[in-house]
C-alpha positions as CSV (number, residue, x, y, z in Angstrom):
1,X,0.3,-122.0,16.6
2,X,1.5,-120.1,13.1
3,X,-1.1,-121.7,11.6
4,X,-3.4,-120.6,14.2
5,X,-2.3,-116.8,13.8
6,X,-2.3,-117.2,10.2
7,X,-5.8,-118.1,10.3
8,X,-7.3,-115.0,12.9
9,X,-5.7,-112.5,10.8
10,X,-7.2,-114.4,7.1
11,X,-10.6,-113.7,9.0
12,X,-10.2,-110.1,9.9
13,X,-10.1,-109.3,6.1
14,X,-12.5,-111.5,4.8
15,X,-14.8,-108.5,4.3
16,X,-13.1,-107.0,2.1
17,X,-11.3,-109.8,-0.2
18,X,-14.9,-110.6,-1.0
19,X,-16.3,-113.3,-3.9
20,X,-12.8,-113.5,-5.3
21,X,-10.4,-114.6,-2.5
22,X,-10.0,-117.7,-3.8
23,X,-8.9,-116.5,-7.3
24,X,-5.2,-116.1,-7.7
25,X,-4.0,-112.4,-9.3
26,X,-0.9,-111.3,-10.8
27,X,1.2,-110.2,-7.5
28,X,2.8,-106.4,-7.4
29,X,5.7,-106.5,-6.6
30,X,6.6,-109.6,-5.7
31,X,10.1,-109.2,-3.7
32,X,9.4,-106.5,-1.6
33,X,9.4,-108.0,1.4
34,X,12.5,-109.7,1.3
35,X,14.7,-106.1,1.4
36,X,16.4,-106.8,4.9
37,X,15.4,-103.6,5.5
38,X,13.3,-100.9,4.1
39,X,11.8,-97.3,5.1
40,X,8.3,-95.3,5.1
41,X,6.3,-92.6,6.0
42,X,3.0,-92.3,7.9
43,X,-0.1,-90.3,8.4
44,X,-2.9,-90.4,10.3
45,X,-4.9,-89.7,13.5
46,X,-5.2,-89.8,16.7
47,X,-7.2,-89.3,19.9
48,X,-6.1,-88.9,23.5
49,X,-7.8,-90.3,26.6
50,X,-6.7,-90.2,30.6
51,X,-8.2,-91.0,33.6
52,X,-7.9,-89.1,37.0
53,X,-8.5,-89.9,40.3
54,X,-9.3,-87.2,42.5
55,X,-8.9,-86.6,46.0
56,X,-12.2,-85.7,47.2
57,X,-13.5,-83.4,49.5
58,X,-10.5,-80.8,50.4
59,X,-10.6,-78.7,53.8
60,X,-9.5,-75.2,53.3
61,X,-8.3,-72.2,55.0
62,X,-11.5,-71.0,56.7
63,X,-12.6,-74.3,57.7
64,X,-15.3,-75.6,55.4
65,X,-14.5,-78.5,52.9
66,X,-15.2,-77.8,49.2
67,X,-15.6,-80.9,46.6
68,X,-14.2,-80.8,43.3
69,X,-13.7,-83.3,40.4
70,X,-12.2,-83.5,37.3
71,X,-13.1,-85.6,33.9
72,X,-11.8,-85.8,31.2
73,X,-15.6,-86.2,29.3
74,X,-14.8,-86.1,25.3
75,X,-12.3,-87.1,22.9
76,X,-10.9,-85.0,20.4
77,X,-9.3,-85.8,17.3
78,X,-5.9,-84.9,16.5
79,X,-3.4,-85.4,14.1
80,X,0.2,-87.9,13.4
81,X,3.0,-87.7,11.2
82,X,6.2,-90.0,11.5
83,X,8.3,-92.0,9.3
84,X,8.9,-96.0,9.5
85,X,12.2,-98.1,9.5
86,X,11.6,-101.7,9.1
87,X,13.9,-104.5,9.3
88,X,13.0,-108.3,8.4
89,X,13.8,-110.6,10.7
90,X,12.0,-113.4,8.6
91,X,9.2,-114.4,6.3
92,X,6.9,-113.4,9.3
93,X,8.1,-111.8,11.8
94,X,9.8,-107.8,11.2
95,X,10.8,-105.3,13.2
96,X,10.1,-102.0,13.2
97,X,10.9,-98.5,14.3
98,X,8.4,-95.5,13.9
99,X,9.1,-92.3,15.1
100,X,6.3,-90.0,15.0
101,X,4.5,-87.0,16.1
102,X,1.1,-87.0,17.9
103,X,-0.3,-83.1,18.2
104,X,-4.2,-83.4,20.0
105,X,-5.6,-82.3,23.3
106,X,-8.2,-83.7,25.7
107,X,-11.0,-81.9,27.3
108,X,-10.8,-81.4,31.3
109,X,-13.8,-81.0,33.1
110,X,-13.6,-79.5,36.8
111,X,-17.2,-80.1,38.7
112,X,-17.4,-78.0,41.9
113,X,-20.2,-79.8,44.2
114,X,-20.3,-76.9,46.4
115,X,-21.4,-74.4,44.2
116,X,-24.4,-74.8,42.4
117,X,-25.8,-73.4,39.2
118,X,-29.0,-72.4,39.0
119,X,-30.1,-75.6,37.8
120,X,-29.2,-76.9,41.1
121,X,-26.0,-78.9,39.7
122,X,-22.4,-78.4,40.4
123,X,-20.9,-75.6,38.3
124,X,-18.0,-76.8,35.5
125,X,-14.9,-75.4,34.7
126,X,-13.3,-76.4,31.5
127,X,-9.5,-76.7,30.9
128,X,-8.1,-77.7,26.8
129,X,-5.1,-80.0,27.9
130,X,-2.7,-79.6,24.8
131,X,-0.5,-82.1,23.9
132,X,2.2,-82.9,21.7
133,X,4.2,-86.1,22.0
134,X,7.5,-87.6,20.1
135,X,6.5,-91.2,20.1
136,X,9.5,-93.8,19.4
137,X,7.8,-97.3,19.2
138,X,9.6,-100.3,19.1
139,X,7.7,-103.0,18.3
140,X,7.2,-106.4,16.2
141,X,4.8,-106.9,13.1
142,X,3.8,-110.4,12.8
143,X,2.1,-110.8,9.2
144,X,0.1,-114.0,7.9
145,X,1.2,-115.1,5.1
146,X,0.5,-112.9,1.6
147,X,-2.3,-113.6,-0.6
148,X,-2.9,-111.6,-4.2
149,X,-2.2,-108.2,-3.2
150,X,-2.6,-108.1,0.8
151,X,-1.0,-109.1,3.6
152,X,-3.4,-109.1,7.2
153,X,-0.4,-108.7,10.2
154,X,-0.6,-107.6,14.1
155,X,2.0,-105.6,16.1
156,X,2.8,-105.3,19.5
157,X,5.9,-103.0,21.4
158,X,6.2,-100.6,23.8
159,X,7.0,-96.9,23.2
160,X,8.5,-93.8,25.1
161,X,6.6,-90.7,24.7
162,X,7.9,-87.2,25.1
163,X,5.3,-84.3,26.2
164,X,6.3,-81.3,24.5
165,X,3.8,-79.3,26.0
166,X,5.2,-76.1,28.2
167,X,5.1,-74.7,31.3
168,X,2.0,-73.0,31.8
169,X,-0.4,-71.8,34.4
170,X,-3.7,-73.9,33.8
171,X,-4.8,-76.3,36.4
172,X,-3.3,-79.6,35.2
173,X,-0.5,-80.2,33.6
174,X,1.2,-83.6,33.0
175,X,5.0,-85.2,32.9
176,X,7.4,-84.6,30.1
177,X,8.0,-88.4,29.9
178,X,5.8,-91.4,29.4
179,X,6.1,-95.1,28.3
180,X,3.1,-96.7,26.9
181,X,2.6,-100.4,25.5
182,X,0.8,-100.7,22.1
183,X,-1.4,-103.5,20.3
184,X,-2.8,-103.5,16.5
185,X,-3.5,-104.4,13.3
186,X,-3.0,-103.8,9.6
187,X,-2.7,-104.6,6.9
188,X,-0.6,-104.4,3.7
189,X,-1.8,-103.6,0.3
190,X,0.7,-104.3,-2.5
191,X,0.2,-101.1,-5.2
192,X,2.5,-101.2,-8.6
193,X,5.3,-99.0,-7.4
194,X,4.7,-98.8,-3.3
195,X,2.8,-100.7,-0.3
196,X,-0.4,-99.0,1.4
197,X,-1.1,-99.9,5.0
198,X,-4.0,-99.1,6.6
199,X,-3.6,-99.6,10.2
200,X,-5.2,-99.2,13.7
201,X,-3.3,-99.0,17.0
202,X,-4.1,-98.8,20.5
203,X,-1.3,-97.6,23.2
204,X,-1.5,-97.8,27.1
205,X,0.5,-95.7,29.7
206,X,2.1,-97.2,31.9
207,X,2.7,-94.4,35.3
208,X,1.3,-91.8,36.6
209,X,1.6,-89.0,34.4
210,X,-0.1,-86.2,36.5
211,X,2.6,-83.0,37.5
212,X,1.9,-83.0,41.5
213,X,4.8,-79.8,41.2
214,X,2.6,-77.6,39.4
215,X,0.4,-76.9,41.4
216,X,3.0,-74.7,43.5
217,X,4.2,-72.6,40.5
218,X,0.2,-71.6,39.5
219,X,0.6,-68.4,40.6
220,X,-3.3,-67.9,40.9
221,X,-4.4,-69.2,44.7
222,X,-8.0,-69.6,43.0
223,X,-6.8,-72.2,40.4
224,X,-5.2,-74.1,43.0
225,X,-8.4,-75.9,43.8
226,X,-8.5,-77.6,40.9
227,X,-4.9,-78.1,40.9
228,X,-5.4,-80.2,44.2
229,X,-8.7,-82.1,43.4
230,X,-6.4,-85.1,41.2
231,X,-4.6,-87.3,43.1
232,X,-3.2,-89.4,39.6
233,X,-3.3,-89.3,36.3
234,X,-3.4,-92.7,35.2
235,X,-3.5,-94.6,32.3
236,X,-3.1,-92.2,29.3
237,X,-4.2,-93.9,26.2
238,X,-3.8,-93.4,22.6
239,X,-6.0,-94.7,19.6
240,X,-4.3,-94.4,16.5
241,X,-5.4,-94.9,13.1
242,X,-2.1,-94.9,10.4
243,X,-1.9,-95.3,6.9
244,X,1.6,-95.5,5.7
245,X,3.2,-95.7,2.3
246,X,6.7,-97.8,2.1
């Protein structure tokens, strides 16, 4: 089964090792990876996705039922910062600690079906959902075995997220507290005097995420609409491309 693994993650670099794979090169740094423990930092990107459910059609004061929905139609790019702890827990297997920062935003879209443009479709209201999380994954790096100057690997972990977005008075807003599970690749690129990794992570929530208590602090009875259309908020996900320098 190493083997296996070993041969998967070969294959996802194969691309870029090119014509000279098969030639041996002098090795940088040969011992680094046999520091029971060493740290990093990291940069990169990110972008935010969530799926809502809505209600449906809501009945309202004066009797008549009004329709609204809400999307969340684009993704945005936004921006990481964090630093790495890694421990070895053998020649393959490591495992690592990365706190970080994720600051981005996704695009709410609010679709009334009642009231129609003049294009005869349902007029949009727009909300920019900030968010900034403190991410602190736990996970484990499983790498293939090192070749020249690279090292292919996967990770998998979970991680709690903390929304440090305030209180504020738009039509959504989500929980302070999250837990998502992540999956991805890298892989590690042995420079002279440090190690480059390129990597590319995806994360999935686990709950429901949507605030169902804000909706009674907006104190606009207009906005509440929209507040009420979304039953759940649920899965959040996060793609997140990393390069860190240890």
């Amino acid at each position: 089964m190493k083997n296996y693994l070993h041969v998967i993650l070969l294959l996802l670099l194969l691309p870029m090792a090119g014509a000279e794979a098969q030639i041996r090169k002098p090795q940088n740094k040969p011992y680094i990876d046999l520091r029971p423990m060493h740290f990093g930092i990291c940069i990169g990107l990110n972008m935010q996705d969530i799926e809502f459910e809505n209600i449906g059609p809501q009945l309202l004061d004066d009797g008549t039922e009004r329709t609204v929905v809400c999307d969340a139609d684009t993704w945005n790019p936004g921006f990481s910062v964090g630093v790495v702890a890694d421990m070895r827990l053998n020649d393959y297997l490591n495992f690592r600690i990365a706190p970080s920062l994720h600051f981005g935003s996704k695009r709410l879209v609010f679709r009334d079906f009642e009231m129609l443009n003049e294009s005869g479709k349902p007029t949009e209201t727009t909300q920019d959902l900030k968010n900034t999380y403190i991410a602190l994954p736990l996970e484990l790096k499983y790498g293939a075995e090192r070749f020249n100057n690279y090292r292919p690997y996967m990770i998998a972990g979970v991680s709690p997220m903390i929304n440090l977005a305030g209180k504020d008075q738009e039509y959504v807003q989500l929980k302070r507290f999250d837990t998502m599970i992540e999956v991805g690749l890298g892989c590690d690129f042995y420079l002279p005097f440090f190690k480059f990794i390129p990597e590319l992570k995806f994360c999935y929530g686990l709950g429901n995420v949507l605030n169902k208590d804000h909706v009674n602090e907006l104190t606009d009875v207009n906005k509440k609409l929209y507040a009420q259309s979304v039953a759940s908020a649920s899965p959040s996900k996060l793609f997140v491309i990393s390069f860190y320098f240890e």
